[in-house]
MIVO-70992 format. One record per residue (C-alpha): residue number from 1; residue in one letter; x, y, z negated. Coordinates in steps of 0.02 Angstrom, whole numbers. Example, Ala and Ser with C-alpha at 12.3 -4.5 7.8 and 13.67 -1.06 7.14 Angstrom:
REM residues 2
{r 1; 'A'; {615; -225; -390}}
{r 2; 'S'; {684; -53; -357}}
REM end
This chain:
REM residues 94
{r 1; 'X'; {-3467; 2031; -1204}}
{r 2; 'X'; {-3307; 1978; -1290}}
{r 3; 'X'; {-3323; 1776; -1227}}
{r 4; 'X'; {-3338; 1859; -1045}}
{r 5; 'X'; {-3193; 1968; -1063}}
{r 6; 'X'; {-3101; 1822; -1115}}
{r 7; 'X'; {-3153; 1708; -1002}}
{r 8; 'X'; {-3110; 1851; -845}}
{r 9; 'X'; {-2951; 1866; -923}}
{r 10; 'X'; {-2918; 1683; -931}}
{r 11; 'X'; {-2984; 1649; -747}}
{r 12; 'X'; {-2862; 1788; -696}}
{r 13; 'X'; {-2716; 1726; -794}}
{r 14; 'X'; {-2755; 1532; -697}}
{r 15; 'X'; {-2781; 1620; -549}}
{r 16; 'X'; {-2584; 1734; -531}}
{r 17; 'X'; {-2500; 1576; -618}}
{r 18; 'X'; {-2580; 1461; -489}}
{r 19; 'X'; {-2531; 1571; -365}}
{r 20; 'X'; {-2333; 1595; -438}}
{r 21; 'X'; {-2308; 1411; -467}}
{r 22; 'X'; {-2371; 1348; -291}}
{r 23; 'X'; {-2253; 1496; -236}}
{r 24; 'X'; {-2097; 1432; -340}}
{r 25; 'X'; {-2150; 1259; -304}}
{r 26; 'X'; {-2116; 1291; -107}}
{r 27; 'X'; {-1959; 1396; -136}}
{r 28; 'X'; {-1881; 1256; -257}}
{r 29; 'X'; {-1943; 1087; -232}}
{r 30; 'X'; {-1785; 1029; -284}}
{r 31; 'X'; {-1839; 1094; -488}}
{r 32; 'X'; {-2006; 997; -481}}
{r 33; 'X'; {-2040; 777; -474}}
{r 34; 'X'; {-2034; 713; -326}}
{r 35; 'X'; {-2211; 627; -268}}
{r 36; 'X'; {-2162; 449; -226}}
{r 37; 'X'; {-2172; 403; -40}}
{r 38; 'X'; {-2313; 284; -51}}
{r 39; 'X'; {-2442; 414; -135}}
{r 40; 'X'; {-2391; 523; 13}}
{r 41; 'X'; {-2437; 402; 144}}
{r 42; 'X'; {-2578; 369; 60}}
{r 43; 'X'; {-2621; 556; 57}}
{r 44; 'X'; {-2619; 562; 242}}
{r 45; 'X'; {-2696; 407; 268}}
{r 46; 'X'; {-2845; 466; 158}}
{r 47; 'X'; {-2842; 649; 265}}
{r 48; 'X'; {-2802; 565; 423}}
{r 49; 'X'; {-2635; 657; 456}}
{r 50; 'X'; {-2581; 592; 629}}
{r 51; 'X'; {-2480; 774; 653}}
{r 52; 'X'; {-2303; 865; 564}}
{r 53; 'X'; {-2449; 1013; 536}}
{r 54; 'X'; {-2583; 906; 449}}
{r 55; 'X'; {-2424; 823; 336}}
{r 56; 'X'; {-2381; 1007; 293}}
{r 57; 'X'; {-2569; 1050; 232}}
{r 58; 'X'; {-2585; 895; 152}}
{r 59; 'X'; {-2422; 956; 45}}
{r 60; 'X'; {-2484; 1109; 24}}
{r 61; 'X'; {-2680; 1048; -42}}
{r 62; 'X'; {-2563; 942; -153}}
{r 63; 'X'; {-2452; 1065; -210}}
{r 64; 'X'; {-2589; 1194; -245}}
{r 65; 'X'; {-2679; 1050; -344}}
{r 66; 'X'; {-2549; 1014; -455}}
{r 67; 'X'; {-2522; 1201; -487}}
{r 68; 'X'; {-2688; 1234; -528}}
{r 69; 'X'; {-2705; 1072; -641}}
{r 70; 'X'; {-2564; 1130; -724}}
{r 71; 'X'; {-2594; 1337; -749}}
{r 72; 'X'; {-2768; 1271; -813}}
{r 73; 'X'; {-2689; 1158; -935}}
{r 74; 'X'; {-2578; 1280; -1004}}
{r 75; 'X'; {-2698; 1407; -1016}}
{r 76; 'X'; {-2807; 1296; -1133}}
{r 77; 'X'; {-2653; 1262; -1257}}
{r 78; 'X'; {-2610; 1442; -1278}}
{r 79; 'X'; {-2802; 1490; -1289}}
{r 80; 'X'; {-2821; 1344; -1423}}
{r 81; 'X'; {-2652; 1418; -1511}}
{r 82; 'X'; {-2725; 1579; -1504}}
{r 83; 'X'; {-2884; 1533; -1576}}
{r 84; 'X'; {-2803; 1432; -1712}}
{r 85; 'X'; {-2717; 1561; -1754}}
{r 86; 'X'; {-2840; 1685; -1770}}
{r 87; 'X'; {-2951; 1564; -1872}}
{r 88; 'X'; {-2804; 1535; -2001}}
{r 89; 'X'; {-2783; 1747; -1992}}
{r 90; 'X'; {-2967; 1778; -2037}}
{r 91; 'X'; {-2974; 1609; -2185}}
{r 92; 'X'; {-2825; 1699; -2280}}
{r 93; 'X'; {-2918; 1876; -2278}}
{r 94; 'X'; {-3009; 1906; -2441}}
REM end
């Protein structure tokens, strides 16, 4: 019961900071890498972008990608910190 609860919690948590970043990435592109052009045309190329709308939803896909990638990377650090942690807690305990 206790890995499920922290796995829900830990979907959740990937899930809103997915969701936020992909939001601040749209709002601020300027605060994030810039893709280089070639990987972009390559994007559409590989999606078969021939429209301004199909370029946008390409971005998007791309942007959500990255977002996710990195939510779900940062969510394994701090769960690794936090497990760390409470292994070096419970070997000091007498």
């Amino acid at each position: 019961m206790k890995r499920l609860l922290v796995l829900l919690l830990w979907m959740a948590g990937v899930g809103i900071a997915t969701a936020s970043l992909s939001r601040w990435w749209y709002r601020h592109p300027d605060h994030f890498p810039r893709l280089p052009e070639g990987l972009w045309q390559a994007f559409d190329r590989l999606f078969g972008v021939t429209a301004v709308d199909g370029a946008l939803n390409v971005e998007l896909l791309v942007v959500v990608l990255l977002s996710f990638l990195l939510a779900v990377l940062a969510g394994a650090v701090v769960l690794l910190i936090f497990r760390l942690a409470m292994r070096r807690r419970m070997a000091r305990l007498p």
